[in-house]
C-alpha positions in Angstrom: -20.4 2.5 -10.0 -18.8 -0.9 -10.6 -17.2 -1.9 -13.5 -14.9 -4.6 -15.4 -14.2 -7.2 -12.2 -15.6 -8.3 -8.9 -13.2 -8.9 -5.7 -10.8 -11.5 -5.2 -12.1 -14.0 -2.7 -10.2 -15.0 0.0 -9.5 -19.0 0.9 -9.1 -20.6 4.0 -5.7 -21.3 5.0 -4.4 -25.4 4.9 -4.0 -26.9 8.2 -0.4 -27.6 7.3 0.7 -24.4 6.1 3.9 -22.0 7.6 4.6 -18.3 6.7 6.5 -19.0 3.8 2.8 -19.6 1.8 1.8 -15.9 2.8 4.3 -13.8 1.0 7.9 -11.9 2.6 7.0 -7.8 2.2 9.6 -5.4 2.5 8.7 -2.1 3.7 10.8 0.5 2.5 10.3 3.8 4.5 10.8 6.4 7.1 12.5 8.8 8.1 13.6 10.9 11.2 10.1 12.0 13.0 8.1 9.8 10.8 8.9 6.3 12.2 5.4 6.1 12.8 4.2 6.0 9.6 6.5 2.9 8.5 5.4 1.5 11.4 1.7 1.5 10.5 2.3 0.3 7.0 4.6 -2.9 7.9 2.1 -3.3 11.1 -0.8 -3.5 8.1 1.2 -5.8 6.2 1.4 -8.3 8.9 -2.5 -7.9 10.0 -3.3 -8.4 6.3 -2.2 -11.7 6.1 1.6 -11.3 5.0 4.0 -14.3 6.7 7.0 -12.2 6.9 7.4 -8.7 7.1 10.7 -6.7 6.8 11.0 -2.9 7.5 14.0 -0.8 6.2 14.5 2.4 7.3 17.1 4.5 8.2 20.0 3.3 10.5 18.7 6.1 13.1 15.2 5.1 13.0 15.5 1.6 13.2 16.0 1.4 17.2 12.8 3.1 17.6 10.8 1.0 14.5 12.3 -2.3 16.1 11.2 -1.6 19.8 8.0 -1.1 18.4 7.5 -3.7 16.2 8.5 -7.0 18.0 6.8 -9.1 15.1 8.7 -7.3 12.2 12.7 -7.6 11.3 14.2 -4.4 11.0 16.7 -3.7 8.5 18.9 -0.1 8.9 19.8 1.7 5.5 22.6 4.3 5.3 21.0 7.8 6.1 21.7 11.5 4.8 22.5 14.5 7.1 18.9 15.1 7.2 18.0 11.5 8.6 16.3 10.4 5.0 17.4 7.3 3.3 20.8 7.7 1.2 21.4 6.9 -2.2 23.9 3.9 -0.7 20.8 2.1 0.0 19.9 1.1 -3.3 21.7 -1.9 -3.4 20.8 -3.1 0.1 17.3 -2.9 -0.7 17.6 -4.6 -4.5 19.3 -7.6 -2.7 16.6 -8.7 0.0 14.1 -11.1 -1.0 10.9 -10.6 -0.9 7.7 -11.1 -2.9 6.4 -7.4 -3.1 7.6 -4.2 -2.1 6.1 -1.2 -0.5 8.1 2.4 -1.2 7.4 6.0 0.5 4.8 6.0 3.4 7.3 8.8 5.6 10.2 8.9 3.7 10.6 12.5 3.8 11.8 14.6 1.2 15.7 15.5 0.3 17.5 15.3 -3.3 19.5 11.9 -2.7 16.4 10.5 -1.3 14.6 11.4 -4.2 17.4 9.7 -6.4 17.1 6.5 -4.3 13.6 6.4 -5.2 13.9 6.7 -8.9 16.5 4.3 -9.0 14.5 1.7 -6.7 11.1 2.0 -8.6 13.2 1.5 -12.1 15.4 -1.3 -11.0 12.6 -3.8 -8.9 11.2 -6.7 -10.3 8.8 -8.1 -7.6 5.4 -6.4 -7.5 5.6 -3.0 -6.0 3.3 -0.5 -4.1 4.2 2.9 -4.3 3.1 5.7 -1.7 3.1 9.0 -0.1 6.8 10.8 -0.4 7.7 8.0 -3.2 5.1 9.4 -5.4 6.3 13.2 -4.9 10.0 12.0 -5.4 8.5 11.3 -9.2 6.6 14.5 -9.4 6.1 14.7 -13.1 7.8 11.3 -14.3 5.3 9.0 -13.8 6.6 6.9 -16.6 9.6 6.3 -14.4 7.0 4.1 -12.8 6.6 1.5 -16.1 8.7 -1.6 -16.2 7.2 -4.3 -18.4 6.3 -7.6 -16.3 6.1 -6.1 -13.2 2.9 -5.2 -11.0 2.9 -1.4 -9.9 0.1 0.0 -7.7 0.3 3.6 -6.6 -2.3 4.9 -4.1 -2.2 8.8 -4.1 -4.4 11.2 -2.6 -5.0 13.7 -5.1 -2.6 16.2 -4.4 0.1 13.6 -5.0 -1.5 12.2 -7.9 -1.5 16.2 -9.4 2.2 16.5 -8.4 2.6 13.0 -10.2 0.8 13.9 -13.2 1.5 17.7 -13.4 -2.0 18.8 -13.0 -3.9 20.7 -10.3 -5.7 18.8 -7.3 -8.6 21.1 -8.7 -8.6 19.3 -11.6 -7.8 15.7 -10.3 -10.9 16.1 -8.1 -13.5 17.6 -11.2 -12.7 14.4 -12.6 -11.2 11.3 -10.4 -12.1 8.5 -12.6 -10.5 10.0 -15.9 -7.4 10.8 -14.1 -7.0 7.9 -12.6 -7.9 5.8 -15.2 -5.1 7.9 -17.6 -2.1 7.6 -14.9 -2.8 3.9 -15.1 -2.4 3.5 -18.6 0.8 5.7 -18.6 2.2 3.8 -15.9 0.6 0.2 -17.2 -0.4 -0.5 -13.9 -2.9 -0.2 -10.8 -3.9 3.4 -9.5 -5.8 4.1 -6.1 -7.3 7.4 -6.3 -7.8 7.6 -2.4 -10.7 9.7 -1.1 -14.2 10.0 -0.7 -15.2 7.1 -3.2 -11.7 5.9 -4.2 -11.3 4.6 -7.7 -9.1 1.9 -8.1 -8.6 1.0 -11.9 -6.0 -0.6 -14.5 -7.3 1.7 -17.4 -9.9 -0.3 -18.6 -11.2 -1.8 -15.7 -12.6 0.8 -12.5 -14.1 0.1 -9.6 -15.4 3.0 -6.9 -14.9 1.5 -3.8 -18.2 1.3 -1.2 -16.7 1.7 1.9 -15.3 4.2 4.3 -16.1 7.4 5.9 -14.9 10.8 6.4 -13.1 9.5 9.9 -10.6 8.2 7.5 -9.2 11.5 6.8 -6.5 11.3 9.4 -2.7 11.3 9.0 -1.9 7.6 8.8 -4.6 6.2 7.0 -3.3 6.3 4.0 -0.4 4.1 5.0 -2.4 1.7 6.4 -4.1 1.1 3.1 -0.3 0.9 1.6 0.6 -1.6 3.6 -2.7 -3.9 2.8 -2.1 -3.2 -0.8 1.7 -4.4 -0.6 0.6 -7.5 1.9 -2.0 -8.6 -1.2 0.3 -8.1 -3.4 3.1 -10.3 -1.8 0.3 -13.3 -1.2 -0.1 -13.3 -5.1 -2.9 -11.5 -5.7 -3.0 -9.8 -9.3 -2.3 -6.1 -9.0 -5.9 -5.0 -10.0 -7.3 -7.6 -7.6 -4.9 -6.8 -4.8 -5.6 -3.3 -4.8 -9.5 -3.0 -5.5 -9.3 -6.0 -2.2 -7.5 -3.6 -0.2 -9.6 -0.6 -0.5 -12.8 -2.7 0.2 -11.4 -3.9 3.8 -9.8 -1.0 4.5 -12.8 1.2 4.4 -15.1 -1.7 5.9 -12.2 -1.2 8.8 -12.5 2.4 9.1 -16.4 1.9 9.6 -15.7 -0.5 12.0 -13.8 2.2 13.7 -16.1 4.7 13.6 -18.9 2.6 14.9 -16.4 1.9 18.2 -15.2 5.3 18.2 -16.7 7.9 16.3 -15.9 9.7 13.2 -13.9 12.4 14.8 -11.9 11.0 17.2 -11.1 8.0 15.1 -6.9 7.5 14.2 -5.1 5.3 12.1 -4.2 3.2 14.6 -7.7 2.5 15.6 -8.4 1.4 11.5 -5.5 -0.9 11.9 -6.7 -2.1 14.7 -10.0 -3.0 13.1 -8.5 -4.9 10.2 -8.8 -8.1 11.8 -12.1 -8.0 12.4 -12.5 -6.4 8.5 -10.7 -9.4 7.4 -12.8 -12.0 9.4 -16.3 -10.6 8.1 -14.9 -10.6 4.5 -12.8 -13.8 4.8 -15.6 -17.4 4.0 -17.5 -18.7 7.0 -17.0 -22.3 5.6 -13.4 -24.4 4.3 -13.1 -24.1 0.9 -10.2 -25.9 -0.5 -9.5 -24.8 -4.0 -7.6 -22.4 -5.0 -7.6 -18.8 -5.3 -9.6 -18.7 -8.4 -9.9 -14.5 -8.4 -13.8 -14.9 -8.5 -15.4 -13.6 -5.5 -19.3 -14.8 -3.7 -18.5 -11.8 -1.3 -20.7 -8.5 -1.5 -19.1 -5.2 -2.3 
């Protein structure tokens, strides 16, 4: 089923341009034990094209993020007891530039972080991808996710898009497109309903994405797709665009994946690692010098 829009195409870079054309992304997550999945969002970001990625995370995360990310500045954020970002951090975040913003993949879940989050979402104006713990943090406000003139992409699986919503998975799943398709319209933005199929929509116009496998299923996966979306996003692709894109290469990365490694043994590292090769088979074969016109000659 394909609906309402085609994807974006992608344009040859200019032979004089420098990494302030391709967007700054700021990564906003982890926590302590899940540096790695911060690390695999801001590592997508970079691999999807972004010219500057930053990572903030907690102040005792940030050794371990930095040492493993050499092409990625680290930023530390004050911390609560539990090793989750404080509330102190709002202001830190609100006052780095950048030209999109990814919230939640390992964030963890304590009460101030959860406050950080609902202040954060409400309060930034660049475009904004929204993931993982984020999305639980607003379990049952997804208005708190609306701010006119912004672009807001959220990409739950469907548990989180129940605890978003206040449904059941149950019910998410007996009908994906409707739900997603209603979040959107509450929130007046993108949703990626992840999963076997995922529906990317704006409320009027869907898309079910083609690609992927069950490999995918695999802790980490999801924030690899966060940090694509967010990377899009940052390069100035509209929200709807940006997302529906990012779904596309992500599962065309997770097949490349699976046909190096197999279905089971596949990891989210080995889907990040096959983004550049996703990228190059999606990306044109010939220069084309226009500009990004949001039409697309590329097969879904």
């Amino acid at each position: 089923m394909k609906t309402g829009f085609r994807l974006p195409k992608i344009h040859r870079r200019k032979k004089d341009a420098h990494k302030g054309d391709f967007g700054r992304v700021l990564v906003v997550a982890g926590s302590r034990g899940m540096a790695g999945a911060a690390c695999l969002a801001s590592e997508a970001a970079l691999r999807s094209g972004s010219g500057l990625v930053l990572l903030a995370v907690p102040q005792g995360v940030q050794q371990q993020a930095a040492s493993r990310l050499p092409c990625v500045i680290t930023i530390p954020l004050p911390e609560t007891h539990e090793g989750t970002i404080a509330m102190g951090a709002v202001r830190i975040v609100l006052g780095t530039r950048c030209n999109s913003m990814l919230v939640g993949p390992g964030l963890g879940r304590n009460r101030e972080t959860d406050l950080f989050v609902s202040d954060l979402v409400a309060a930034a104006d660049c475009p904004i991808a929204v993931d993982a713990d984020a999305l639980n943090a607003l379990a049952g406000k997804p208005e708190r996710l609306r701010k006119d003139g912004r672009i807001v992409a959220v990409t739950p699986h469907p548990g989180e898009m129940a605890a978003l919503t206040g449904t059941a998975a149950a019910e998410v799943q007996s009908g994906r497109t409707a739900a997603a398709e209603n979040l959107a319209r509450i929130i007046r933005g993108v949703v990626v309903l992840k999963g076997a199929g995922t529906v990317v929509t704006d409320g009027s116009r869907t898309r079910i994405n083609s690609t992927g496998n069950p490999g995918m299923a695999t802790a980490g996966s999801g924030d690899v797709l966060a940090g694509i979306v967010a990377s899009l996003l940052g390069q100035g692709f509209e929200g709807l665009e940006a997302a529906a894109l990012a779904a596309h290469v992500h599962g065309m990365a997770g097949d490349i994946a699976a046909g190096k490694c197999g279905e089971i043994s596949m990891t989210a590292s080995d889907i990040l690692d096959a983004l550049p090769a996703a990228f190059r088979h999606y990306a044109p074969k010939t220069r084309d010098k226009r500009r990004h016109s949001g039409e697309s000659r590329n097969p879904d």
